[in-house]
C-alpha positions in Angstrom: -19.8 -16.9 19.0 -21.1 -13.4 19.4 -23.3 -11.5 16.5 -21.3 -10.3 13.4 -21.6 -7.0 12.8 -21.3 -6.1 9.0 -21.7 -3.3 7.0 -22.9 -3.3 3.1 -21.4 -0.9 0.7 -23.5 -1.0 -2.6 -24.3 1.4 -5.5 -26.6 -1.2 -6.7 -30.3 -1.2 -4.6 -31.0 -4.9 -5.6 -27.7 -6.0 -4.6 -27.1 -4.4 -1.4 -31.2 -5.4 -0.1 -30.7 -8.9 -1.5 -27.8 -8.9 0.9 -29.3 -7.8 3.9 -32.2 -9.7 3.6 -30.4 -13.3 2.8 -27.6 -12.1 6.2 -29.8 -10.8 8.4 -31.8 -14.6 8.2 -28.4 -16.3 8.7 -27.8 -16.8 12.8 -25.1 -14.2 14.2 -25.3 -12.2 11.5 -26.6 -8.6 11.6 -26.6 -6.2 8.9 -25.8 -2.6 10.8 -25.3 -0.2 8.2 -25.9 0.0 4.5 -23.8 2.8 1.8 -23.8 3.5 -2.0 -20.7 6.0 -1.9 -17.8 6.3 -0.6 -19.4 10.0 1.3 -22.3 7.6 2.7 -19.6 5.0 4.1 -17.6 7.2 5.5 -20.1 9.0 7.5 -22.0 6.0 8.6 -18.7 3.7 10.0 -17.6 6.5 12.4 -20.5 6.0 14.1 -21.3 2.2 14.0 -19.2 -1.1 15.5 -18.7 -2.8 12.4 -16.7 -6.5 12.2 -17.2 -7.1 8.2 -17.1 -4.7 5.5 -18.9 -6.1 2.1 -17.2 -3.6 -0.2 -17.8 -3.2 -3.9 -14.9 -1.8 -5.3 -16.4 0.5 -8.0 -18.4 3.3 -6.5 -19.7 6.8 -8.1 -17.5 8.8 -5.9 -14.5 6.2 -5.3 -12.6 3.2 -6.0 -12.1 -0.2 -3.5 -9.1 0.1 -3.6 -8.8 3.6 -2.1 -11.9 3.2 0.2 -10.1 -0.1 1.3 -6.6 1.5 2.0 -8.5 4.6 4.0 -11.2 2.0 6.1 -7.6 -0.3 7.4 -6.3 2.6 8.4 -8.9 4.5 10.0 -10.5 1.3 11.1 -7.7 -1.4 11.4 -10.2 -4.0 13.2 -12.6 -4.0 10.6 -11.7 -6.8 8.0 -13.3 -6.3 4.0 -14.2 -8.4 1.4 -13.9 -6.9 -1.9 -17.5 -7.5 -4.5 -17.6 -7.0 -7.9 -19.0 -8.3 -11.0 -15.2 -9.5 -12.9 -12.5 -11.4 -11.2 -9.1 -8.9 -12.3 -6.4 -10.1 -10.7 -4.7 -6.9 -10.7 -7.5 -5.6 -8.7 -7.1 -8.2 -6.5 -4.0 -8.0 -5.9 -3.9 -4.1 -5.0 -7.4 -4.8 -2.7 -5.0 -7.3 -0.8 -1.8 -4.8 -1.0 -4.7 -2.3 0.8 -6.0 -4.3 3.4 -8.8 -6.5 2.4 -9.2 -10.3 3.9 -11.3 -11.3 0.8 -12.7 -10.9 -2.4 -15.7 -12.5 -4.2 -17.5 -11.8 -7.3 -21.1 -10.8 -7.1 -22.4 -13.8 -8.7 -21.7 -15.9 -5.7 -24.3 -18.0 -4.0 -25.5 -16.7 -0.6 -23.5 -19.7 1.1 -20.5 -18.9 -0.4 -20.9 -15.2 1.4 -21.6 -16.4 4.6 -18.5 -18.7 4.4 -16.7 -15.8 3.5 -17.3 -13.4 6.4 -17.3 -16.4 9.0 -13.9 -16.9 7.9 -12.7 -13.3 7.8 -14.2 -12.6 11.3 -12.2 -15.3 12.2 -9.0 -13.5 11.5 -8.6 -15.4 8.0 -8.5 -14.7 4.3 -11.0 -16.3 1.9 -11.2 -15.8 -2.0 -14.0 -17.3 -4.2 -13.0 -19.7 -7.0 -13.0 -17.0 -9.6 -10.8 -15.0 -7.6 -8.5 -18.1 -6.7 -8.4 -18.7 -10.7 -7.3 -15.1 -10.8 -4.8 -15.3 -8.9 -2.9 -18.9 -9.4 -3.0 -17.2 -13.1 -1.1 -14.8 -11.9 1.5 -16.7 -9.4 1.8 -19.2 -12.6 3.4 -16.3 -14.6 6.3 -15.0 -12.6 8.8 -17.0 -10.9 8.8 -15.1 -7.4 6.6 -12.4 -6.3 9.2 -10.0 -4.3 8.5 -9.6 -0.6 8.3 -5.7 -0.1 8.2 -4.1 3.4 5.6 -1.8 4.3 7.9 1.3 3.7 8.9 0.2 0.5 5.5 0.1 -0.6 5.3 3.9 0.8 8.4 4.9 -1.4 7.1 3.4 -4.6 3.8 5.0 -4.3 5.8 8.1 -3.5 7.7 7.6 -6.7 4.7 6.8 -8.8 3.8 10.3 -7.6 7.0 11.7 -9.9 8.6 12.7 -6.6 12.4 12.7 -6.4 14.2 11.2 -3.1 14.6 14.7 -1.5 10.4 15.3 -1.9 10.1 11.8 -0.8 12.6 11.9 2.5 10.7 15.3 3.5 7.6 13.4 2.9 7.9 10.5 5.6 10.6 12.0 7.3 13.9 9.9 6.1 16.7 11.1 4.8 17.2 11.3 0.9 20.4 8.6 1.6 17.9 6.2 3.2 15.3 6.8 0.5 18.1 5.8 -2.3 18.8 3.0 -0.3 15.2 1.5 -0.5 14.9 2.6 -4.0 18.4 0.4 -4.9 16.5 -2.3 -2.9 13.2 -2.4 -4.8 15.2 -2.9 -7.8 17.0 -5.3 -6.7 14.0 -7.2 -5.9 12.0 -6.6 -9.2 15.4 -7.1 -11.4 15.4 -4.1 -13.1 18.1 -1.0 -13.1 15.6 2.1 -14.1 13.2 3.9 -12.1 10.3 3.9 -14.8 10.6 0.4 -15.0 9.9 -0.7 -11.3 7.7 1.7 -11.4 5.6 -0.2 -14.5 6.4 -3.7 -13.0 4.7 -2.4 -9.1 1.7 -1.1 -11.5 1.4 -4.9 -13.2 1.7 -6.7 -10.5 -0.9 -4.7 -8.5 1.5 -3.0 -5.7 0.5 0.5 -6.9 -2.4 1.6 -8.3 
C-alpha cells in the first residue's frame, strides 16, 4: 500500500503535534501539512497531495461543517474525519450531509485513529463508539430517515436562506414550476404541509445547518 498522505487541521498546538508525532511513527503514514484556521488550510491544500483530512470542526475563523462542504468540493478525492471534543449527533449528521467519511472524538486512543484513516483511505466510513452511540440514538428516534437527492438538499438550503421559488429557480437555473415540484416532494418526505416546518425538521435532523 503506498504512503498516506494526511493533513492535520488544529487550533489546539498539543493536539495537532501529538498527532503528527504518534502518525508520522505509524508505517505509511506521513503527516504533509499541519493548519489552525480555516485561512491556513485553505492556502496550504492547494498546494499539497493530501489523501486524509483530520478536521476539527470548531475553528477561530470557521466551522467543520463549512470547511468540510468547501474541501469535497474543491477537493472531491480527499476524504475527512471530523475531531472534536463532544459527540453531537446533529453535528454529525450535517459533517456526513457535507462530505466527511468519519468522525471521532479527540479522546480517542492513537489506535483508534490509525484505524480510522486506514479505513477511510480505503474508500470506507468509520465512526468511533461515541459517535456510533450518537447516532443509533438518533436512528432509534424516528421511524425512517427520508432519502433526499442531492438537489433537494440544494433547494432546502436555498429555502433556509428565506428565498422564494422564483430566487431559487434563478439561483441554480430551474424553473420556479420545477422548484415547487421538489419543494411538494420534500414535504412529502418529512410529513409535514408548511414550509417553516420542513424547514425546522432539515435543521433537527442535521440536513441544514
Amino acid at each position: 500500500m503506498s504512503v498516506i498522505k494526511i493533513m492535520i487541521c488544529d487550533d489546539h498546538p498539543l493536539i495537532s503535534e501529538g498527532l503528527q508525532k504518534f502518525i508520522n511513527e505509524i508505517e505509511k503514514m506521513e503527516v504533509v501539512a499541519t493548519a489552525t484556521s480555516k485561512a491556513e488550510l485553505i492556502d496550504n491544500i492547494k498546494n499539497t497531495d493530501v489523501d486524509v483530512l483530520l478536521l476539527d470542526i470548531n475553528l477561530p475563523d470557521g466551522n467543520g461543517i463549512e470547511i468540510c462542504d468547501f474541501v469535497k468540493k474543491e477537493y472531491p478525492n480527499t476524504k475527512i474525519i471530523g475531531l472534536s471534543s463532544f459527540s453531537e449527533k446533529n453535528i454529525i449528521l450535517q459533517m456526513v450531509n457535507s462530505g466527511a467519511s468519519g468522525y471521532l472524538v479527540k479522546s480517542t486512543s492513537i489506535s483508534e485513529i490509525e484505524l480510522a484513516i486506514r479505513e477511510v483511505f480505503q474508500r470506507n466510513v468509520y465512526f468511533g463508539p461515541e459517535a456510533q452511540q450518537a447516532m443509533s440514538s438518533f436512528y432509534r428516534e424516528k421511524d425512517d430517515f427520508p432519502p433526499i437527492t442531492k438537489r433537494e438538499k440544494e433547494v432546502l438550503g436555498l429555502l433556509s436562506q428565506g428565498l422564494n421559488s422564483t430566487e431559487i429557480a434563478e439561483a441554480i437555473f430551474l424553473s420556479p414550476q420545477t422548484v415547487d415540484t421538489h419543494r411538494k416532494n420534500l414535504m412529502r418526505k418529512f410529513k409535514v404541509n408548511k414550509t417553516v416546518n420542513l424547514l425546522s425538521k432539515a435543521k433537527e435532523k442535521g440536513i441544514i445547518p
